[in-house]
C-alpha positions as CSV (number, residue, x, y, z in Angstrom):
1,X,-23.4,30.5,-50.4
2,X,-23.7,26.5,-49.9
3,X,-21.4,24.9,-51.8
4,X,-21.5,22.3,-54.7
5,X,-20.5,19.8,-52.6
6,X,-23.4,20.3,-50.0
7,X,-26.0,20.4,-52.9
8,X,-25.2,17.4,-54.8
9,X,-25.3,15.5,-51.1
10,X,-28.5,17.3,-50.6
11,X,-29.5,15.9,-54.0
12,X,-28.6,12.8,-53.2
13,X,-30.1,12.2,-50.3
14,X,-33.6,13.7,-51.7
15,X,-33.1,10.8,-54.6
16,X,-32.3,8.1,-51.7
17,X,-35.9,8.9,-50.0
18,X,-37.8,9.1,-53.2
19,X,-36.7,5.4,-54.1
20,X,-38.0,4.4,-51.0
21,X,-41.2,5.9,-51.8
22,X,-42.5,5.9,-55.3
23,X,-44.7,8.2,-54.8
24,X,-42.8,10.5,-53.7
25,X,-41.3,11.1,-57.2
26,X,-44.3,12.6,-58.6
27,X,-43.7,16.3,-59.3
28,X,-42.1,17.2,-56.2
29,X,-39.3,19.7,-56.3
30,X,-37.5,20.6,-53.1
31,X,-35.9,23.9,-53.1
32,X,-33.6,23.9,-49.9
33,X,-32.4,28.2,-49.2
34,X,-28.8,29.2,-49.6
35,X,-27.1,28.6,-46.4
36,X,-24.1,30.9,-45.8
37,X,-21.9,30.7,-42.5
38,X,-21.3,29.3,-40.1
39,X,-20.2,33.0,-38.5
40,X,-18.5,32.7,-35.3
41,X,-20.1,35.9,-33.0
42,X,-18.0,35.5,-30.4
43,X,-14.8,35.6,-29.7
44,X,-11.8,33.0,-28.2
45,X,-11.4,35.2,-25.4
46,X,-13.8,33.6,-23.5
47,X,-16.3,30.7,-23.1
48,X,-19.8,32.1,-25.0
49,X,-23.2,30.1,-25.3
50,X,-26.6,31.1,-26.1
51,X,-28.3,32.2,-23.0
52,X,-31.2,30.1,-23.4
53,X,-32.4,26.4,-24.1
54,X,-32.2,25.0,-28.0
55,X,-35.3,26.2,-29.3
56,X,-36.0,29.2,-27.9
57,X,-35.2,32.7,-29.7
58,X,-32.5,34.5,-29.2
59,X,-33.4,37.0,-31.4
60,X,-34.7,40.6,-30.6
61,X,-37.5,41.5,-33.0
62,X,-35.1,43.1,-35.4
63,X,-32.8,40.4,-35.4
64,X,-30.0,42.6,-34.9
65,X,-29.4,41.8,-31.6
66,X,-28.6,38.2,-29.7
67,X,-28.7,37.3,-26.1
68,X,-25.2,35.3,-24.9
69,X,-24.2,34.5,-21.6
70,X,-19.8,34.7,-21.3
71,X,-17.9,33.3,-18.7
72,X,-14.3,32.1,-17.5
73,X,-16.0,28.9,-16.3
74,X,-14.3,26.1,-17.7
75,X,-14.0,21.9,-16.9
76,X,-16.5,21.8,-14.4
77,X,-20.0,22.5,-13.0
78,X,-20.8,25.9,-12.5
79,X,-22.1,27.2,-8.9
80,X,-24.0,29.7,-7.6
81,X,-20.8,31.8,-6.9
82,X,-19.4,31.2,-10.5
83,X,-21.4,34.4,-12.5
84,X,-21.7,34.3,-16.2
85,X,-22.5,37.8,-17.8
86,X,-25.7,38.2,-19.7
87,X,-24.9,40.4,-22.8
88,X,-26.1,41.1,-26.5
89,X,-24.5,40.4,-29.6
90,X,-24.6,43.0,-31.9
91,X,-24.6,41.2,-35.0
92,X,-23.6,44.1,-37.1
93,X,-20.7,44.4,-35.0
94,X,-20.2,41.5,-33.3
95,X,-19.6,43.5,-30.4
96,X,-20.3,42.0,-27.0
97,X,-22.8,44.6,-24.7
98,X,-22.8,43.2,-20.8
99,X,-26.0,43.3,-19.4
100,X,-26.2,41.9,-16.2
101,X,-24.5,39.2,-14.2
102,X,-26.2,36.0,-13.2
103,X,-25.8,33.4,-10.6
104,X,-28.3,31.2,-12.2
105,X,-27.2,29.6,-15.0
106,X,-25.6,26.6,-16.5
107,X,-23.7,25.1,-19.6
108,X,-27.5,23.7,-21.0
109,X,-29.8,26.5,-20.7
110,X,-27.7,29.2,-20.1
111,X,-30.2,31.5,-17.6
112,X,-33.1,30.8,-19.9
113,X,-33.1,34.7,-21.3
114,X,-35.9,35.1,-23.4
115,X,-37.4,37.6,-25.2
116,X,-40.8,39.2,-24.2
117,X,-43.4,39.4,-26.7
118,X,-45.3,42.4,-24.8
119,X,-42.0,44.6,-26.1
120,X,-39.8,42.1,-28.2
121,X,-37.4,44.6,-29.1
122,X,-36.5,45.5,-26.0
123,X,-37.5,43.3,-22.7
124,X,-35.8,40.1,-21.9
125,X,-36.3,37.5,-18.7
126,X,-33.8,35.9,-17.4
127,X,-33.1,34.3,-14.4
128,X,-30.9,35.1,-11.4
129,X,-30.0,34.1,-7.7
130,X,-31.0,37.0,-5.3
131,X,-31.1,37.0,-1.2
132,X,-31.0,33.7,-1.0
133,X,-33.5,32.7,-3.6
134,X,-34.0,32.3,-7.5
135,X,-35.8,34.6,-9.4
136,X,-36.4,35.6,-12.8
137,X,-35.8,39.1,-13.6
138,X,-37.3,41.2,-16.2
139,X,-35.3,44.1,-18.3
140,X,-35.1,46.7,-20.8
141,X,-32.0,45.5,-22.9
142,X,-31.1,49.5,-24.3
143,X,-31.8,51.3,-20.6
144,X,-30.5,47.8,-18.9
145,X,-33.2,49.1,-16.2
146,X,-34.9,46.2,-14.3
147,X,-38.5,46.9,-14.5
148,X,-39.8,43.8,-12.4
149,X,-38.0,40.8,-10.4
150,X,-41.0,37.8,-10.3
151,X,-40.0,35.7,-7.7
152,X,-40.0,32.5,-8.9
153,X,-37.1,31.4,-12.2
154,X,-38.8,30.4,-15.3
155,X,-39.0,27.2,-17.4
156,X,-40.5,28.8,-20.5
157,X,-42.0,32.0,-21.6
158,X,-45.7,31.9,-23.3
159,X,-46.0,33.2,-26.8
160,X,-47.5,36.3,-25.5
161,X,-45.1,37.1,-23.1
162,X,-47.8,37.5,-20.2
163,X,-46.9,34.1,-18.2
164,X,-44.1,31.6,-17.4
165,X,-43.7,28.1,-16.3
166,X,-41.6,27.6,-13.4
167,X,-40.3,24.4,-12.0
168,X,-37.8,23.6,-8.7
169,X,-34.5,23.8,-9.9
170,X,-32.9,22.7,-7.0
171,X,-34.9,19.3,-7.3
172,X,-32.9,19.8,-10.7
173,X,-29.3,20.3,-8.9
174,X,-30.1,17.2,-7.3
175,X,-31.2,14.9,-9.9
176,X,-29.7,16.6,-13.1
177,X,-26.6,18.8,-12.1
178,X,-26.2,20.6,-15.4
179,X,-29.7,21.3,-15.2
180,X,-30.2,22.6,-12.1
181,X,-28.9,25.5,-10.4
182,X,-26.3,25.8,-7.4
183,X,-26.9,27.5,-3.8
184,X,-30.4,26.1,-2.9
185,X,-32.2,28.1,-4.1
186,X,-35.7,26.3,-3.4
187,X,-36.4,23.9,-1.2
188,X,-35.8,20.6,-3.1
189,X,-38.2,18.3,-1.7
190,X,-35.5,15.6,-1.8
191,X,-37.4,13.1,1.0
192,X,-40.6,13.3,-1.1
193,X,-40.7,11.1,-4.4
194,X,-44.1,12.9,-5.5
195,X,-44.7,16.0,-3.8
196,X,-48.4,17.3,-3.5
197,X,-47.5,21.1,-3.4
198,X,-44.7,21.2,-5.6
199,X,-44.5,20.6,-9.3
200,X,-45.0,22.7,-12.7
201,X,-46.2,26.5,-12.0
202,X,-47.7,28.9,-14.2
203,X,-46.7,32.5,-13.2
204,X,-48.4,35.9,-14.4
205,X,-45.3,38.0,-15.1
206,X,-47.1,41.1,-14.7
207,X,-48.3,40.3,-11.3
208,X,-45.6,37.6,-10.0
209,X,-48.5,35.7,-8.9
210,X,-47.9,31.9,-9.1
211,X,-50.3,28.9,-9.8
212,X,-49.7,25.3,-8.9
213,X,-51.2,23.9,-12.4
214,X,-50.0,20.1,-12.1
215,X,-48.5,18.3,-8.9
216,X,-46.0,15.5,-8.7
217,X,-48.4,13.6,-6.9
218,X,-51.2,14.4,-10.1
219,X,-48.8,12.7,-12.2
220,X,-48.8,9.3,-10.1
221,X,-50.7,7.3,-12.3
222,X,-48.9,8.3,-15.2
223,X,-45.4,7.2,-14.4
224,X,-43.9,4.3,-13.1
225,X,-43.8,4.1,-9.4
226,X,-41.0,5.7,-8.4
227,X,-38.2,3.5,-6.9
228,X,-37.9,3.3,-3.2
229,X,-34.8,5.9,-2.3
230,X,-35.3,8.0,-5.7
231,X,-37.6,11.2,-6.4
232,X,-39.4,12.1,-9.7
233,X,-38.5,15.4,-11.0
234,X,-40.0,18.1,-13.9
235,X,-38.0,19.6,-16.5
236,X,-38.0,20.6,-20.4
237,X,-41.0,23.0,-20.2
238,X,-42.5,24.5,-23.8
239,X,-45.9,26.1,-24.3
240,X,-47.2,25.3,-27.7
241,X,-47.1,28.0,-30.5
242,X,-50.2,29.5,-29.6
243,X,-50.2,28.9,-25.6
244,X,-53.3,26.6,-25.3
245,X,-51.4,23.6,-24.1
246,X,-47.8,22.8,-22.4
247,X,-45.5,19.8,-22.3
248,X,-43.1,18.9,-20.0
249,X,-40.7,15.4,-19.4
250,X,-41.1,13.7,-16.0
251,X,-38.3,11.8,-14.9
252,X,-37.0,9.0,-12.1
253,X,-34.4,7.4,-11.4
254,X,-34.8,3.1,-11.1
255,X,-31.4,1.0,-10.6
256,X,-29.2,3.5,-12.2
257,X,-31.6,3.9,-15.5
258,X,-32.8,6.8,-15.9
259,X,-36.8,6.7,-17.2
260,X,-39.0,9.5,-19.1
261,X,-42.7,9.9,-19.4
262,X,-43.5,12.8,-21.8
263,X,-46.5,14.4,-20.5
264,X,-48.8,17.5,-21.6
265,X,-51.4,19.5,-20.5
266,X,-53.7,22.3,-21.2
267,X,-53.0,26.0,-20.4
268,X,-56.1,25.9,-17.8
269,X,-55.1,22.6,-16.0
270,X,-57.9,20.1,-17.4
271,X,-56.5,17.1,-19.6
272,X,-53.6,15.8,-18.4
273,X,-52.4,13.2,-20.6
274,X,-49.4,11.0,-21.7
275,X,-48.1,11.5,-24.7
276,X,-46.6,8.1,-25.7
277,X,-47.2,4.2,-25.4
278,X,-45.1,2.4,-22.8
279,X,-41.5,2.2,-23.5
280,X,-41.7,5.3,-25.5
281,X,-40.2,7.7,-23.1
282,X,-38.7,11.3,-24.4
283,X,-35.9,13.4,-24.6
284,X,-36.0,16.6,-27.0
285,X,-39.2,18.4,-28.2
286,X,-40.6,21.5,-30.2
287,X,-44.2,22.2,-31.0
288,X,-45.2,22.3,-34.8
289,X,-48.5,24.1,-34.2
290,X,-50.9,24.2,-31.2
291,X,-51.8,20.8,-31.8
292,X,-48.8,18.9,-33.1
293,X,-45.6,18.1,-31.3
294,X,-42.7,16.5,-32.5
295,X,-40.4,14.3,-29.8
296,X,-37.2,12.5,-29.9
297,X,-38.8,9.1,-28.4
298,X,-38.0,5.3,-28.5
299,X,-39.9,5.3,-31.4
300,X,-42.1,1.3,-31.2
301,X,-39.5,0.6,-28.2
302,X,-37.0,0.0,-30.6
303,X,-35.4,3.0,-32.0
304,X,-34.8,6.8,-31.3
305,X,-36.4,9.1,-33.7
306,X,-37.7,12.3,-34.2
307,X,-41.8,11.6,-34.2
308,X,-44.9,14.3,-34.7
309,X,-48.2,13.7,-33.9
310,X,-51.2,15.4,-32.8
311,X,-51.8,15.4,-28.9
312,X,-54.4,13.3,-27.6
313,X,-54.2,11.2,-30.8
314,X,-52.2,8.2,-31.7
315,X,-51.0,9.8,-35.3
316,X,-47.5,9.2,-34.9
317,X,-45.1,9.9,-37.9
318,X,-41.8,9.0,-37.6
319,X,-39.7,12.6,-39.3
320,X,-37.0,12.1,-41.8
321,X,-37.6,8.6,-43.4
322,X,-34.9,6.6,-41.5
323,X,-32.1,9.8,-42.0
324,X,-33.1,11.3,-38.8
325,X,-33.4,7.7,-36.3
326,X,-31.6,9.5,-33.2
327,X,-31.8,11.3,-30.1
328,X,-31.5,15.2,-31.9
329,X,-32.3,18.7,-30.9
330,X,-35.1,19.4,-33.3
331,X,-36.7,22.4,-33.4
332,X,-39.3,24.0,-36.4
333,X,-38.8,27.2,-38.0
334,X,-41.3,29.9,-36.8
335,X,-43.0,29.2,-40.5
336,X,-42.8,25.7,-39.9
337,X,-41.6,25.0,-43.5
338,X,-38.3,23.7,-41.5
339,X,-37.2,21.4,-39.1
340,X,-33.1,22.1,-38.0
341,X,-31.8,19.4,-35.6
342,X,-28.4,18.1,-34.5
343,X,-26.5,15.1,-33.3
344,X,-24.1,13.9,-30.0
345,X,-20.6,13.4,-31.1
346,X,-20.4,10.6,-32.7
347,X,-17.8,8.0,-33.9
348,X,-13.8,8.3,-33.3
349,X,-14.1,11.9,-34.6
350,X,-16.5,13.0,-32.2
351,X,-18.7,14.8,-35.2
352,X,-21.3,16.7,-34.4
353,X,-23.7,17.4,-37.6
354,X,-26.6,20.0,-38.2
355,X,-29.4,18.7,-40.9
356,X,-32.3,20.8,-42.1
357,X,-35.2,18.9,-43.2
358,X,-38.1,20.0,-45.3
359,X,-41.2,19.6,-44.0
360,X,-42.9,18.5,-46.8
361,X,-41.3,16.2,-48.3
362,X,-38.8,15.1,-45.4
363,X,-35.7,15.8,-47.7
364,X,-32.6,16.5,-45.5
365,X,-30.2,18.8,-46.0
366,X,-26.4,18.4,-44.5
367,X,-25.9,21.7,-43.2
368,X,-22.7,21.0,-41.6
369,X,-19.8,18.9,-39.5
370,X,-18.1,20.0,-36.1
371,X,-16.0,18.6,-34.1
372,X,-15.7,18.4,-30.7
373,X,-12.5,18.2,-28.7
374,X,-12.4,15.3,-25.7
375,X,-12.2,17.7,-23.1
376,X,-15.9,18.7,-23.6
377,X,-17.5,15.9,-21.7
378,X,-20.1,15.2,-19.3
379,X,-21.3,18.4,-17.2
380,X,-19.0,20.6,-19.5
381,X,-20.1,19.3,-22.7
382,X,-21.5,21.7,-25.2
383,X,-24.4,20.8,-27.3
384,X,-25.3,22.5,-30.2
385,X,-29.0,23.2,-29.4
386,X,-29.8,25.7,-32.6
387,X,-32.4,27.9,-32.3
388,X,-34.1,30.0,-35.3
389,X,-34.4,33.7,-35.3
390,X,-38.0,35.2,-35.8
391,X,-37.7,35.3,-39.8
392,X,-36.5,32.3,-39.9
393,X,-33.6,33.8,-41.6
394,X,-31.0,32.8,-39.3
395,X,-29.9,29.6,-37.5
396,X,-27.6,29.9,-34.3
397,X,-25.9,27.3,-32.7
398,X,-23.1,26.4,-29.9
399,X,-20.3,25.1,-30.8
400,X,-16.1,24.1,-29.3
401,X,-14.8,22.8,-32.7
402,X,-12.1,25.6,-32.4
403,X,-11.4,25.0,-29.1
404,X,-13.0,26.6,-27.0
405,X,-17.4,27.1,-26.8
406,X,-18.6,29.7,-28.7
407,X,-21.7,31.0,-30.6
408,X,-22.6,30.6,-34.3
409,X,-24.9,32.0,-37.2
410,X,-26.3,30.5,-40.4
411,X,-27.4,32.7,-42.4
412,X,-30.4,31.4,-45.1
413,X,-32.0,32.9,-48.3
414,X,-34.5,31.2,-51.1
């Protein structure tokens, strides 16, 4: 159970905000759930992470089982003939089940597994390098039978499980190494600052069929002009909860600064839109509802914060009340009574921290402290990217406070 300590800072904190807000005293009571763990799932052994992006689940519909990626892989960029094996963990066990192996994957976003809804207890999607190309392969976890390869990799995964979003990810290799994926497998366009026939795809998993749904060149007018000698390129893909709109980051390179304009769009194409004022930029993202989206921005040009607003409307809230001013992974619990988010290392101790925040009030709750060791920079660093299970019961996370990067559970009760 959370401990004393933990409380009376959570108590704390929760009286800190209230004094900044008067009203904010009147008959609210914040009940934060009893946080046991962390519970490390993996063992020393090897390097473990979480085989998708912060954010997305993990989690097989009965939350027993976990999708990790384990490799040997250590002090450097991986490459397309470095495999990591796909695998569950059993989390009554703890035991480690190989699925697959992968040559598409990194220390970020792992091979962006996720879990289908069409069958959520038993299909995944993942991606893989195959003949030459990237793909994304689809497959029943308990048979470990492939039942379709889609030939395109996937981005993100719509609620329903019926499409993806796919973007170059050589373009990626090029531009953002730990992003991307070794051994070429697209062609990266890497002459063309905007192409017209490349860009963010929608794919119909059932089919494989792919649709060009916005261009680089589309977004011309809505980023700065690229650079002479740089490219823009696509990445950080979500559909919204219910799949009626998408967001995505564009991003360019100008004199060694690197610049974002957050960007969304509707499922079917039409409204293409900025999401932020000049200066604003983006970095980290989750949708609240189909409407709202929260973003770690340079919130007024000033100062990065996590910020919701509605899309299409110039609402923006600025999350946490001054506790959460950074660049973190935030990401909302599936009954979006929670936000979870993280933080870099920071100061001598290289301290990473995990905060939950109620939605309601904006209270923030210290869920805990990790350190990271020196060696775990740059394209090896680990990032602790949690994700919530479907219940919003459990929290995972990455973590290398012991030494070496493995995977995490918080488990929560009210």
């Amino acid at each position: 159970m959370i401990n004393q300590r933990i409380r009376f800072l959570a108590a704390f904190l929760f009286l800190v905000i209230s004094s900044c807000n008067p009203s904010a005293r009147k008959g609210i009571t914040v009940v934060f759930p009893d946080v046991s763990g962390p519970v490390q799932i993996t063992d020393n052994n090897k390097e473990h992470l979480f085989a998708s992006y912060y954010g997305i689940n993990s989690f097989d519909g009965t939350e027993r089982y976990v999708t990790v990626l384990e490799t040997i892989i250590k002090n450097r960029l991986p490459d397309v003939n470095d495999p990591a094996t796909l695998g569950l963990v059993d989390l009554t066990t703890y035991n480690f089940i190989p699925l697959a192996q992968t040559h598409a994957w990194n220390f970020q976003q792992g091979c962006m597994a996720h879990w289908l809804a069409t069958s959520p207890d038993s299909l995944i999607i993942y991606n893989d390098f195959r003949n030459g190309k990237y793909v994304s392969v689809i497959m029943n976890v308990h048979t470990k039978k492939e039942i379709r390869t889609i030939p395109y990799p996937v981005s993100a995964v719509s609620p329903d499980g019926r499409e993806a979003l796919s973007i170059n990810f050589s373009r990626l290799r090029l531009t953002r190494p730990d992003y991307g994926y070794g051994g070429d497998g697209q062609d990266a366009r890497k002459e063309i600052p905007l192409p017209y026939d490349d860009g963010l795809f929608l794919i119909n998993l059932e089919t494989g069929i792919s649709e060009l749904l916005i261009s680089y060149e589309q977004v011309k007018d809505l980023i700065p002009p690229v650079s002479e000698g740089s490219i823009a390129w696509f990445n950080h893909t979500l559909f919204s909860r219910e799949g009626s709109k998408i967001f995505w980051l564009s991003r360019q390179m100008d004199n060694k600064t690197r610049i974002t304009t957050s960007l969304t769009v509707n499922r079917d194409g039409t409204n293409l839109q900025r999401c932020f004022p000049d200066n604003w930029g983006g970095s980290h993202y989750d949708w609240l509802n189909d409407d709202e989206l929260m973003i770690t921005c340079n919130w007024e040009g000033k100062q990065y914060a996590h910020v919701l607003f509605t899309v299409g409307e110039k609402n923006y809230k600025r999350l946490g009340k001054g506790l959460l001013d950074y660049d973190g992974h935030g990401t909302f619990s599936p009954d979006q009574r929670w936000m979870v988010t993280d933080t870099y290392p920071g100061g001598g101790m290289r301290e990473q921290k995990i905060y939950l925040m109620d939605m309601k009030t904006e209270a923030v709750l210290p869920l805990g402290r990790y350190v990271q060791p020196p060696e775990f920079t740059g394209f090896w660093r680990c990032d602790i990217h949690c994700r919530w299970s479907p219940g919003a019961k459990k929290i995972g996370f990455n973590s290398t406070h012991t030494g070496s990067r493995q995977v995490y559970i918080f488990n929560l009760s009210l």
